[in-house]
N, C-alpha and C positions, 0 to 999 in steps of 0.2 A: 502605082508602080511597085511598091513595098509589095502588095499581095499578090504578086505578080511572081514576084522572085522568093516569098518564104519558102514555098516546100524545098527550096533548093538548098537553102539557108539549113532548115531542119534537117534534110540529109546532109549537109557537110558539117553539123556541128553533130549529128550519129554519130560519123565515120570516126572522128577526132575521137569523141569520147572512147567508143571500140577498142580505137589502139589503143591508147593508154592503159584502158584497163588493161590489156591484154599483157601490155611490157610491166608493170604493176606483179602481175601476177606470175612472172617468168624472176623474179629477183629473189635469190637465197635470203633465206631468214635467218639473218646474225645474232639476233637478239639473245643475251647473256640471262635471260630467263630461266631457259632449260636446261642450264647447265647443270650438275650433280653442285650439289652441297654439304656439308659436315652433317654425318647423323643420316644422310639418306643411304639407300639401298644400294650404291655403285660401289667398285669394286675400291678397299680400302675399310668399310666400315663394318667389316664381319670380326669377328674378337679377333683376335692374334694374341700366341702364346709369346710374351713379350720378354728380353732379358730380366733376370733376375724375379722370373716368376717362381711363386712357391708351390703351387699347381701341380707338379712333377716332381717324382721323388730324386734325389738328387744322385747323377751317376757316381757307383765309386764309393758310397756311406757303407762302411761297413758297421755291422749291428756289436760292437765291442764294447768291454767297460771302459769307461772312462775315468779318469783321473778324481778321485773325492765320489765318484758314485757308489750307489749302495745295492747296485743293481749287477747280477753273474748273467754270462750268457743264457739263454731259453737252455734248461735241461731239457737233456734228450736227444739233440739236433746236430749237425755239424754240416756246414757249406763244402759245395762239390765244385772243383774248377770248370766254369763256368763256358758254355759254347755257342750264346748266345750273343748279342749286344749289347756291350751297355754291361755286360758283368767286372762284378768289383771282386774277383778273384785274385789273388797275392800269388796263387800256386803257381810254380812251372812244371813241366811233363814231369809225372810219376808223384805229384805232390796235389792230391785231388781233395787231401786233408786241410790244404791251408786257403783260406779262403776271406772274401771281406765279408760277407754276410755270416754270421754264426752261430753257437750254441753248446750246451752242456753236454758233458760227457755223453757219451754215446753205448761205452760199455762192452761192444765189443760185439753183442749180442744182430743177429739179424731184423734188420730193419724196412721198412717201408723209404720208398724213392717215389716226390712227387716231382714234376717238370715243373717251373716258373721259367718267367720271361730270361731269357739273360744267365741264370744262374745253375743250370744245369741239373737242377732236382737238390733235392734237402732230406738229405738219410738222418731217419728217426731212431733211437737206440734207445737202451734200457738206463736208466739211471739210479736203479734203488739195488740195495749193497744184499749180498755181495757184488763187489763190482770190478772186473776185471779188463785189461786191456793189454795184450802180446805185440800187437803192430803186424802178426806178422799176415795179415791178409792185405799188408800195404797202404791201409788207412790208421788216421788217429783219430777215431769214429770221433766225433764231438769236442776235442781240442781245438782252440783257437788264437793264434799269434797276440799279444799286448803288450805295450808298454807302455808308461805314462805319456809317451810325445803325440800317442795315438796314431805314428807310423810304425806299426812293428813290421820286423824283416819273416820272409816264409819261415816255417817248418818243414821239416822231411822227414817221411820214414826210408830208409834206405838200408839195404841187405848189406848183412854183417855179418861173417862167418856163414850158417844151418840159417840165420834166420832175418827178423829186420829189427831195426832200432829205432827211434826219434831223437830226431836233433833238431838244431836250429840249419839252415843250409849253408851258410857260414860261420867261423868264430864273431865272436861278438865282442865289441867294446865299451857297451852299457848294460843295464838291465834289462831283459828278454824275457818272458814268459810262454808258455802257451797254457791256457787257464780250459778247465772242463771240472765234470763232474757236478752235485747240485749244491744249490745252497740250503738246501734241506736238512742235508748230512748234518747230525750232532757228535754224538758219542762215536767215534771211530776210531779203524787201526789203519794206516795206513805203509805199505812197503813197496819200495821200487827199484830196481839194479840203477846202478848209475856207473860212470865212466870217467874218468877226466881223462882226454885226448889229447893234453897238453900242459906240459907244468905251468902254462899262466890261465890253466882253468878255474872257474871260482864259480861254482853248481850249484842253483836251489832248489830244494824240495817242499814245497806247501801244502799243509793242512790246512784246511778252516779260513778258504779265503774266501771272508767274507764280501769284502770289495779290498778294490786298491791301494785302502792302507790298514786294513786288518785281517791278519792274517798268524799262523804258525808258520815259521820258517824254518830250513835246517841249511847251514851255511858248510859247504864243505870244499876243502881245498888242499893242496898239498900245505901238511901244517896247519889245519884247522877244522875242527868238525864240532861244528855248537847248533844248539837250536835256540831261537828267539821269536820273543813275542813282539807283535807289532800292531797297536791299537789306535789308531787315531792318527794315524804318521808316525807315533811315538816311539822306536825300537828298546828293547831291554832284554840282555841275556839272562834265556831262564836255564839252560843247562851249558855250559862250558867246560869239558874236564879236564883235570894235570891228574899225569901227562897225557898229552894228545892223544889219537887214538893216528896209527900210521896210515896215509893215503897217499898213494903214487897213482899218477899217473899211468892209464892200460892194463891197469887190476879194475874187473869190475868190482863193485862193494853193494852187498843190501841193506837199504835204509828205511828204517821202522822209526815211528812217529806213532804217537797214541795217544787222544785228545777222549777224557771220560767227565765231564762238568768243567772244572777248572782245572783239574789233577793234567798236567800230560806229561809223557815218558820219550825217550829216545834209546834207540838202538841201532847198533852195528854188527851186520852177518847173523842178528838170532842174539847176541848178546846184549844186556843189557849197558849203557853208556849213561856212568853220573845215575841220580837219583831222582825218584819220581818230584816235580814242584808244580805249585799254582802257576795259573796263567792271567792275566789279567780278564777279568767276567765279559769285557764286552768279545772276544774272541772267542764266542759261545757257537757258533754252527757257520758252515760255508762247504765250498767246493775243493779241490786239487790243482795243483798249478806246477808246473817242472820249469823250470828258468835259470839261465846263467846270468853272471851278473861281467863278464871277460873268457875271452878263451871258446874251449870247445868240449862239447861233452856231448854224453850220450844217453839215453834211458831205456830203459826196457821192463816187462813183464809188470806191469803196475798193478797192486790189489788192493783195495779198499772193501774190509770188511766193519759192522759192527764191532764196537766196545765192548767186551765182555766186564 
């Protein structure tokens, strides 16, 4: 009887098995196998430039001295307000001099312009003395804004009378520079017009700035025209004379400064002011720096020649 009915038996247990597989083979595979993982190839594990990477230069770092450094801007050089992205330029229109990136005097002399990213090209100029600077081609070839808090306000040259001047683009209420020139410079004569725009202006003219706190100064104001030494942060008056020598306010005045080893001299309009003295040794070589310390003032026609 059994062998009678198997082959029916073996086809009805085919068919079963058939199906199954078949619906078996029809069902989505869920399995948590092939998911991506940490470290694989899916999207997520390629680098990322992540916050507070050092990788990229940082937007905005202007190349300035800083506070206790003993380091002057790159002679030679001065930043162009900048037309790209991402530039650290201070300037507003017609102030192409003031800028975050920077450098040493420039001279006045014609220069080489290269493009960088962001910065709008880097005018090369001459930095070995004689060394002169007028303004009036409307740049301050290689001056550059500083002051100790490391946000200095713009500079400008701006037409005055036949010609142009430098200034700061507003009065100021702290110490302001704009620093140029090399740190090479030793033995020099240095002369510059200057301005005071306002009786609460109070003007400095630098020699031999070596860094940040050494330096020759000439401190002038209505009621005051001395020159000092400053070595190590340390200030000490080396020429102060009685009676004063008169400064008003909207008189230009020319100011001569003369650094020959330690010896240096001062002078007003061609004359000499007070008696040649020592200067303290470590105030041996630096650049030029024009700065107010209040107020508003003006500069013009700068010459830095050799020490005779």
């Amino acid at each position: 009887m059994l062998s009678r009915w198997w082959p029916v038996v073996l086809c009805g247990l085919a068919c079963a098995l058939g199906c199954a597989t078949e619906q078996l083979d029809e069902t989505p595979d869920s399995s948590p196998d092939d998911a991506p993982t940490g470290g694989s190839d899916q999207a997520g594990s390629a680098p990322q430039g992540g916050a507070g990477t050092s990788s990229l230069p940082q937007a905005g770092t202007p190349n300035l001295p800083q506070a206790g450094s003993s380091s002057l801007p790159t002679a030679g050089t001065t930043s162009k307000a900048g037309s790209g992205s991402g530039s650290s330029s201070a300037g507003t229109a017609g102030t192409s001099h003031a800028g975050g990136a920077g450098g040493g005097a420039g001279g006045g002399a014609a220069g080489t312009t290269s493009g960088t990213a962001g910065s709008g090209g880097v005018k090369t100029g001459s930095t070995s003395l004689p060394f002169t600077e007028d303004f009036d081609d409307g740049e301050a070839d290689g001056f550059i804004p500083y002051n100790d808090k490391g946000t200095p306000g713009p500079w400008v040259v701006v037409a005055d009378g036949g010609g142009k001047v430098y200034q700061p683009q507003a009065a100021v209420s702290a110490l302001e520079f704009a620093v140029g020139g090399s740190a090479t410079w030793t033995d020099a004569t240095m002369t510059v017009k200057v301005r005071l725009n306002d009786a609460d202006a109070d003007a400095r003219v630098v020699l031999r700035f070596k860094e940040p706190k050494t330096y020759l100064v000439l401190e002038m104001a209505e009621g005051k025209y001395k020159l000092r030494g400053r070595a190590a942060g340390s200030t000490t008056d080396l020429i102060s004379p009685s009676p004063k020598p008169v400064i008003a306010a909207g008189t230009w005045y020319t100011v001569g400064i003369t650094a020959k080893g330690t010896t240096v001299s001062l002078t007003l309009d061609g004359k000499p002011i007070g008696s040649p003295v020592m200067c303290n040794a470590a105030i041996s070589n630096g650049g030029v720096a024009l700065g107010l310390d209040s107020g508003s003032a003006s500069f013009d026609d700068l010459h830095v020649t050799a020490a005779l």
